[in-house]
C-alpha positions as CSV (number, residue, x, y, z in Angstrom):
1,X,-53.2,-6.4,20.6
2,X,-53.9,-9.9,19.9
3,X,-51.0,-12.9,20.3
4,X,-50.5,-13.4,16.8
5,X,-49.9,-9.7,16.0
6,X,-47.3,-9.4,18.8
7,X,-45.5,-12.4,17.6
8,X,-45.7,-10.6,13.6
9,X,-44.5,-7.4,15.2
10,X,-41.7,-9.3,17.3
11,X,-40.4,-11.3,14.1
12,X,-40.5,-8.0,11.9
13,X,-38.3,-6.4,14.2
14,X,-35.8,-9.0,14.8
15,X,-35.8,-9.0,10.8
16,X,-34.7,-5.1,11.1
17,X,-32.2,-6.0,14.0
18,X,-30.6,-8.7,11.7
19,X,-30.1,-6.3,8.2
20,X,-28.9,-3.7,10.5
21,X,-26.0,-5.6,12.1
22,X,-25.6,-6.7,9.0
23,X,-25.3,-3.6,7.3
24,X,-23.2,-1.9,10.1
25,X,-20.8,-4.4,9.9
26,X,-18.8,-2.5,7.5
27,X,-18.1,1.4,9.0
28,X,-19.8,4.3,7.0
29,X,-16.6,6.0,5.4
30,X,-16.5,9.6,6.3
31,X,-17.4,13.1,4.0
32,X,-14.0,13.8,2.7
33,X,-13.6,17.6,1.2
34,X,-11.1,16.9,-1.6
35,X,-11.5,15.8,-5.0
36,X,-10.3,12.2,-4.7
37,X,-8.6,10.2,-1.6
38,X,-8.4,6.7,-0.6
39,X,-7.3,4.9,2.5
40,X,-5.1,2.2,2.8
41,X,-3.7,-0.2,5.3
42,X,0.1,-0.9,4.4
43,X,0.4,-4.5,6.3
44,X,-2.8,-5.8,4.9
45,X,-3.2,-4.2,1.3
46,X,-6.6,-3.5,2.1
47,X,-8.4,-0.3,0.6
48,X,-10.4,0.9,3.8
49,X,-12.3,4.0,2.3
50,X,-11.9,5.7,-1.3
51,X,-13.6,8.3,-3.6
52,X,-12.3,9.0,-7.1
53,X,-9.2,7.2,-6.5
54,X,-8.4,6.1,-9.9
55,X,-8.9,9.9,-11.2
56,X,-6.0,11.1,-12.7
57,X,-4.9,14.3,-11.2
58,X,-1.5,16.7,-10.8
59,X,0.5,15.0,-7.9
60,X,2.4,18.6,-7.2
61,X,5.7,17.6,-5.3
62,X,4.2,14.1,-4.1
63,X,6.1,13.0,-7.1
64,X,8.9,13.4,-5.2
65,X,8.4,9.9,-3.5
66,X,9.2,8.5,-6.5
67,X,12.5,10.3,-7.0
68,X,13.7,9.6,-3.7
69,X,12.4,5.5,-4.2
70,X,14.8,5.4,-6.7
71,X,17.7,7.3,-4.4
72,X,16.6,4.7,-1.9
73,X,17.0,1.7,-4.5
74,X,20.0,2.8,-5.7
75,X,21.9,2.8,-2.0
76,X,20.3,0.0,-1.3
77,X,22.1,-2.0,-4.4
78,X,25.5,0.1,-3.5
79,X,25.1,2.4,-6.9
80,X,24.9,5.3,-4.5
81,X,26.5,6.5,-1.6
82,X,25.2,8.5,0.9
83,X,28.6,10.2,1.5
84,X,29.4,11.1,-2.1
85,X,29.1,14.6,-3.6
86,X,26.9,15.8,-6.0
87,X,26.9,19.0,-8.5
88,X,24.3,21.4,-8.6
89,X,24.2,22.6,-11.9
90,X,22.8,25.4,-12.9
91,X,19.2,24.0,-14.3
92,X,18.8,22.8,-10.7
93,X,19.9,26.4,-9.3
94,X,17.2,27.9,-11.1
95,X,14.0,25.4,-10.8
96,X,12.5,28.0,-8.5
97,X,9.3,27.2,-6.0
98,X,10.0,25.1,-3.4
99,X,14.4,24.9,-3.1
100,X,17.1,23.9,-0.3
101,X,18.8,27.0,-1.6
102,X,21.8,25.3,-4.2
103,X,23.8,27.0,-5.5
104,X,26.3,25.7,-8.3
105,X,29.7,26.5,-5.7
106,X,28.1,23.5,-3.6
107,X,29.0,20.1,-3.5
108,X,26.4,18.3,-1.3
109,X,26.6,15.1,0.1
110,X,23.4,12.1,-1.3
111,X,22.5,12.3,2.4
112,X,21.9,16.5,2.8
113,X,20.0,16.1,-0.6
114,X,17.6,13.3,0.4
115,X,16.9,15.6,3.3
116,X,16.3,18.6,1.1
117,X,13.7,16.2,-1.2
118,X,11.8,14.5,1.7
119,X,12.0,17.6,4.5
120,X,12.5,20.8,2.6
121,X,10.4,19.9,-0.7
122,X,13.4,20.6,-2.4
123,X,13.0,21.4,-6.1
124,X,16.7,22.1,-6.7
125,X,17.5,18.9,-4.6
126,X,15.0,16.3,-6.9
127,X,16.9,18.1,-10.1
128,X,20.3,17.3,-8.5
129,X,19.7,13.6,-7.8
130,X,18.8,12.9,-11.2
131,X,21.0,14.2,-13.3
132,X,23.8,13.1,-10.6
133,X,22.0,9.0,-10.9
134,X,20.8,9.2,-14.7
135,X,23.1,12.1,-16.4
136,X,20.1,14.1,-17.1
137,X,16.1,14.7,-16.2
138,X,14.9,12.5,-18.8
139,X,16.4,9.4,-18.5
140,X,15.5,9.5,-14.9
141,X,12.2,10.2,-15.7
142,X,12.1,7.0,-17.9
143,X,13.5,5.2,-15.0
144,X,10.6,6.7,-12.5
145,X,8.0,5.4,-15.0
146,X,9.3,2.3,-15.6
147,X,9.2,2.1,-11.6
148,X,5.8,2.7,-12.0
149,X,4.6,0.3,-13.8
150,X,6.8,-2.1,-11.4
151,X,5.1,-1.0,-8.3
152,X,1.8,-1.1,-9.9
153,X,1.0,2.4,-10.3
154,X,-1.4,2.2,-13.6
155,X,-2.5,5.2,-14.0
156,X,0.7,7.6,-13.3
157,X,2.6,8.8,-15.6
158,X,5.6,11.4,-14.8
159,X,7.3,14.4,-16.5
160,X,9.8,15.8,-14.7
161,X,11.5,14.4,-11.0
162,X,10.2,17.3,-9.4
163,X,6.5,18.1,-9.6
164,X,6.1,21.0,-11.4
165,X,3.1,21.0,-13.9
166,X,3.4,19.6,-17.4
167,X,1.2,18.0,-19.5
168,X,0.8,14.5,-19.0
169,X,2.2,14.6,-15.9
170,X,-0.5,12.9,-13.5
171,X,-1.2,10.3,-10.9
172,X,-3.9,9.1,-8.9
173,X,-4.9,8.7,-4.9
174,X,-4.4,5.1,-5.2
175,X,-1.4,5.1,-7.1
176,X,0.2,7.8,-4.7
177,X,-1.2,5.5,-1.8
178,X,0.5,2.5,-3.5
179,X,3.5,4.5,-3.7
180,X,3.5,5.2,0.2
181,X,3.4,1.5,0.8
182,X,6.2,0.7,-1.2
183,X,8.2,3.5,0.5
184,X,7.3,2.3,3.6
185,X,7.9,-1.6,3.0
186,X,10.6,-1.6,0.8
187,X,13.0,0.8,2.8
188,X,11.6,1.2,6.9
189,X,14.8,2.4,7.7
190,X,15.2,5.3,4.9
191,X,11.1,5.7,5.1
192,X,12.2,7.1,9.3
193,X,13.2,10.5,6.8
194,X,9.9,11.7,6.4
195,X,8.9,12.2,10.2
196,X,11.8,15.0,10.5
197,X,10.1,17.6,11.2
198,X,13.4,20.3,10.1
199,X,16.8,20.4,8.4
200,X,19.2,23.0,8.4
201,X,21.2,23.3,5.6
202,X,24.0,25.9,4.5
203,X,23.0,27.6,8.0
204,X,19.5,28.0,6.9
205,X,16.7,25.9,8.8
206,X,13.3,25.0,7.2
207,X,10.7,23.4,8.1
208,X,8.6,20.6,7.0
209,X,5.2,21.3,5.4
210,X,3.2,18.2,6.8
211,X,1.9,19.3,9.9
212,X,0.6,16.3,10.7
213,X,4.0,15.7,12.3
214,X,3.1,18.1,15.3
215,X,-0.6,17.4,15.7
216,X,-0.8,13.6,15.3
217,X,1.9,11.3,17.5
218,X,0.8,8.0,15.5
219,X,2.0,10.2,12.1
220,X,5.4,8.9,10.6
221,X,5.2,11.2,7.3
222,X,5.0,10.9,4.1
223,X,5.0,14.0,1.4
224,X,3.1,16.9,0.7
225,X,1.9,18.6,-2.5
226,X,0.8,21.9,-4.3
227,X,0.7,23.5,-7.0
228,X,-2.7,26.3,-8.9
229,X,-3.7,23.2,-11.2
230,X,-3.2,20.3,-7.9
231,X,-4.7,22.3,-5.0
232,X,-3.1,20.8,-1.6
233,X,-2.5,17.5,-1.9
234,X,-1.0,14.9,1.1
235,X,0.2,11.2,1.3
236,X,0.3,10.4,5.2
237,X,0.8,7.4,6.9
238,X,0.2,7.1,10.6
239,X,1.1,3.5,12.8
240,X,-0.8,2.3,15.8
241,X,0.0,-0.9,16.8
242,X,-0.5,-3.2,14.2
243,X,-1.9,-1.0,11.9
244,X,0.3,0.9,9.2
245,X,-2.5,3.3,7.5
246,X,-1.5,5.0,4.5
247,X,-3.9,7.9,2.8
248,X,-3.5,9.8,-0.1
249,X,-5.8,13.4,-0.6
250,X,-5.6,15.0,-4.2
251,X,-7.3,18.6,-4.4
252,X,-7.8,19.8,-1.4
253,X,-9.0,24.0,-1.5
254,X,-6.3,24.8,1.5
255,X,-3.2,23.6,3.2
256,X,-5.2,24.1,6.7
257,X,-8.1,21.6,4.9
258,X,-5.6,19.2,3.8
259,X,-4.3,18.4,7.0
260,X,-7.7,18.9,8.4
261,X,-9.5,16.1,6.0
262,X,-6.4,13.5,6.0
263,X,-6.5,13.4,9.9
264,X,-10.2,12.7,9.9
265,X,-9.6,9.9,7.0
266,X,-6.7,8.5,9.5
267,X,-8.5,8.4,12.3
268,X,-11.5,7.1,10.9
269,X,-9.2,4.0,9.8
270,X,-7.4,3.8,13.4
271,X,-10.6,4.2,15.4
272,X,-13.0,2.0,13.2
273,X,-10.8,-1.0,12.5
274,X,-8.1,-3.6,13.7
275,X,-5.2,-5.0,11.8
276,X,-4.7,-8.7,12.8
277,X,-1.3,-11.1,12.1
278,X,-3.6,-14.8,12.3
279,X,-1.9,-17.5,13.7
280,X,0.4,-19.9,11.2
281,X,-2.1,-22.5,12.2
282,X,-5.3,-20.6,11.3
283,X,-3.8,-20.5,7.8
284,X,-1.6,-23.8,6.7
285,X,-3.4,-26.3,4.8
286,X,-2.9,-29.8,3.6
287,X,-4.3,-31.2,0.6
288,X,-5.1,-34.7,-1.0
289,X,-2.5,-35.6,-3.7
290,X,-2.8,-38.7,-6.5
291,X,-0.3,-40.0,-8.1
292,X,2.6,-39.3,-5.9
293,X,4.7,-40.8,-3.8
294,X,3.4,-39.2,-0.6
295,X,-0.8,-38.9,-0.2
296,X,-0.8,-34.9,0.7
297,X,1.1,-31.7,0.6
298,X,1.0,-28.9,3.6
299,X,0.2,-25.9,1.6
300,X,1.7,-22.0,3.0
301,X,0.8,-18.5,1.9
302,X,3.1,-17.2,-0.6
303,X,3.7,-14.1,2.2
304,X,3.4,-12.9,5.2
305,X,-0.7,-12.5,6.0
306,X,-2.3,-9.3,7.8
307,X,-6.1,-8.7,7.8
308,X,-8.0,-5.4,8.4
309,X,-11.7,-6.3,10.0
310,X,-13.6,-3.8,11.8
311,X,-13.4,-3.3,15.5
312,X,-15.5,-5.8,17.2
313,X,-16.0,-8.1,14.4
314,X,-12.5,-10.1,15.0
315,X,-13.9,-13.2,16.2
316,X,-16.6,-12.9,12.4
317,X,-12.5,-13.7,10.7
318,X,-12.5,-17.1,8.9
319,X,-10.2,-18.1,6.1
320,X,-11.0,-20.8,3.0
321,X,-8.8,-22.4,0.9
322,X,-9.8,-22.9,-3.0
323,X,-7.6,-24.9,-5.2
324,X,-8.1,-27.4,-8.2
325,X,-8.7,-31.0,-7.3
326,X,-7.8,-33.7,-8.2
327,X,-4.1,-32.6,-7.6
328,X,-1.6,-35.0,-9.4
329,X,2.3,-35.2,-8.9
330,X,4.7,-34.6,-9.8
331,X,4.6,-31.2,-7.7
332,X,7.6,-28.6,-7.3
333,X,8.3,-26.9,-4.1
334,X,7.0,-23.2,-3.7
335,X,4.6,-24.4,-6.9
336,X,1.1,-22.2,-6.4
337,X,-1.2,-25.1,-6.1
338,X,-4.2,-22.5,-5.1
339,X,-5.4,-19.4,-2.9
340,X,-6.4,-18.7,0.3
341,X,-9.4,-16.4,1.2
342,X,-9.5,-14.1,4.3
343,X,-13.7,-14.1,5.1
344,X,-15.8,-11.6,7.3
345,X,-18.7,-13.6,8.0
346,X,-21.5,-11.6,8.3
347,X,-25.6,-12.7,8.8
348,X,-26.0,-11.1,5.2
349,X,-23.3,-12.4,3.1
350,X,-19.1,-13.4,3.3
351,X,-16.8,-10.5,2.7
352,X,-13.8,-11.7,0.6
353,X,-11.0,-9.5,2.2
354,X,-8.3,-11.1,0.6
355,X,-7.3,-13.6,-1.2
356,X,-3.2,-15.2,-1.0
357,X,-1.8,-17.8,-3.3
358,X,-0.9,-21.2,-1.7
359,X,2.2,-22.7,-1.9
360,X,3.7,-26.4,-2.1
361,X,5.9,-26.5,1.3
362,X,7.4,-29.4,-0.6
363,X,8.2,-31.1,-3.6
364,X,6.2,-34.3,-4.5
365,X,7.5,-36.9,-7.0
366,X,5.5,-38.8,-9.1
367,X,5.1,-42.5,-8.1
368,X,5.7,-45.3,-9.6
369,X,3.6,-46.9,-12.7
370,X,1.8,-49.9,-9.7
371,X,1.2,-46.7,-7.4
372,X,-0.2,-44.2,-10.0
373,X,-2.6,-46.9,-11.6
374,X,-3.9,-47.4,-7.9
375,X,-4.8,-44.1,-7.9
376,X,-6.0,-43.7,-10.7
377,X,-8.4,-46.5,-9.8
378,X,-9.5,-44.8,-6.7
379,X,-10.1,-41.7,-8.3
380,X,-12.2,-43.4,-10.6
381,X,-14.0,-45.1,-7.8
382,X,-14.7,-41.6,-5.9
383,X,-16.4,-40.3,-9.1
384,X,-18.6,-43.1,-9.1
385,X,-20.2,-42.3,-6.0
């Protein structure tokens, strides 16, 4: 083999090595058996593996994370007491599937019937709340929609508080997913409901139908689903860590293969990547300003930051600020001045991650007519070179 073919060889392979590291930097998501499912990390926002996620499919009982947000709003703003007593009337005593057993003689407290929604799948339960919060099923299904729409949920669109199939009565992985979050950050102390694993009520115990409770210790709920048209559907969420991981599984062809498929999608997400909190430092900014009475502003993200990276590729993290320049004052504090972009570097390209608006950490007044036509000079001075 002559020098000058070794050296070819040696070059071509190095080549190889480079596009596969490149390539690998991102883990290969994993063969899901379901019809759609996605993967989300709740700190960061970050989608971490997905198929047909926007499809819109029957949610079965998952819809009751929805009814129960509202139940969780509402005693959050003091509209609803855990301690008060409902009625169970008699549309609620004969939903049928899924039930907590009500009967109309009962006067249940808020707190049993939250229980009987999040543990027990509780049909009779989701009926209860609504009517008892919005006088009947329909407003509150106005209000669940209109939810939607707040929390971003696009491409849901509910029926009943329940889950029982009707036409136009869908929802999507993501959406579901998105719904989890919310749950999750909006109410951590309500969200501890959906690890129970059983409730007894009236003298009759049930049990919860997420067994991911028993056979994952990271899993801290969230809701199953089923109906003939939905298959087995599951929104988990597991912590480790850092790392809050959220999936949502629509259509699965068993309960045993619903459990089965969303622990490999969780563990896939806790064993292939990291969720990192980067240092205030890493992130705050200061930026040039004309026209003002000071010469810069510190800029801060408009929330708290968390980045998902793949194991191993931690120290690849790099953030970059865009924003429009020149800036000019006068500027208002908390006024988004531009955004901030989490970056995996790799040897093939930067991987946008995220991107977080910028804000002013003060205000800056404008300065005076002398100071303003300095700057103005110097700005047209800096254009000129």
């Amino acid at each position: 083999m002559t020098k000058g073919l070794l050296s070819f060889i040696c070059l071509v392979l190095l080549m190889l090595g480079q596009h596969a590291f490149a390539a690998a930097v991102w883990p290969i998501e994993p063969a899901i058996k379901a019809k759609s499912w996605v993967l989300l990390d709740a700190r960061s926002g970050q989608v971490l593996a997905k198929h047909e996620e926007h499809a819109r499919l029957a949610p079965a009982s998952m819809t009751k994370m929805m009814t129960l947000y509202l139940a969780f709003e509402a005693i959050k703003l003091g509209t609803l007491d855990l301690d008060e007593r409902v009625n169970v009337s008699k549309k609620a005593w004969k939903i049928g599937g899924s039930t907590m057993f009500l009967e109309p003689r009962m006067h249940p407290t808020v707190r049993e019937i939250i229980h009987g929604i999040s543990t027990l799948s509780g049909n009779d339960a989701s009926i209860v709340i609504a009517e008892h919060m919005a006088g009947s099923t329909d407003e509150f299904v106005r209000l669940m929609n209109a939810k939607a729409v707040e929390l971003g949920m696009q491409n849901t669109h509910f029926m009943n508080p329940t889950g029982f199939p009707e036409d136009n009565h869908f929802s999507t992985a993501m959406d579901m997913a998105k719904l989890g979050v919310a749950l999750w950050r909006d109410y951590p102390d309500f969200f501890e409901i959906f690890a129970e694993k059983s409730y007894t009520f009236d003298g009759r115990k049930q049990w919860n139908r997420n067994k991911l409770l028993w056979s994952m210790p990271e899993a801290r709920g969230i809701k199953t689903g089923h109906t003939e048209d939905a298959g087995y559907c599951l929104t988990a969420a597991v912590e480790k860590g850092n790392m809050r991981l959220v999936s949502s599984l629509f259509g699965a062809a068993s309960n045993k293969l619903r459990h089965e498929q969303s622990k490999v999608l969780l563990k896939y997400g806790m064993r292939q990547f990291v969720t990192l909190k980067p240092k205030a430092r890493e992130i705050k900014r200061k930026i040039e300003v004309f026209e003002g009475k000071v010469d810069h502003v510190w800029l801060k993200p408009a929330k708290e930051v968390w980045v998902t990276v793949p194991k191993g590729s931690e120290k690849d993290l790099a953030f970059r600020l865009s924003y429009t320049s020149p800036q000019l004052a006068p500027i208002q504090k908390h006024q988004i001045l531009g955004s901030i972009d989490a970056i995996l570097r790799t040897n093939k390209e930067d991987i946008v991650l995220q991107s977080v608006p910028m804000l002013a950490q003060q205000a800056v007044a404008r300065a005076s007519w002398f100071g303003r036509k300095v700057d103005a000079l110097r700005l047209w001075w800096r254009e000129q070179q």
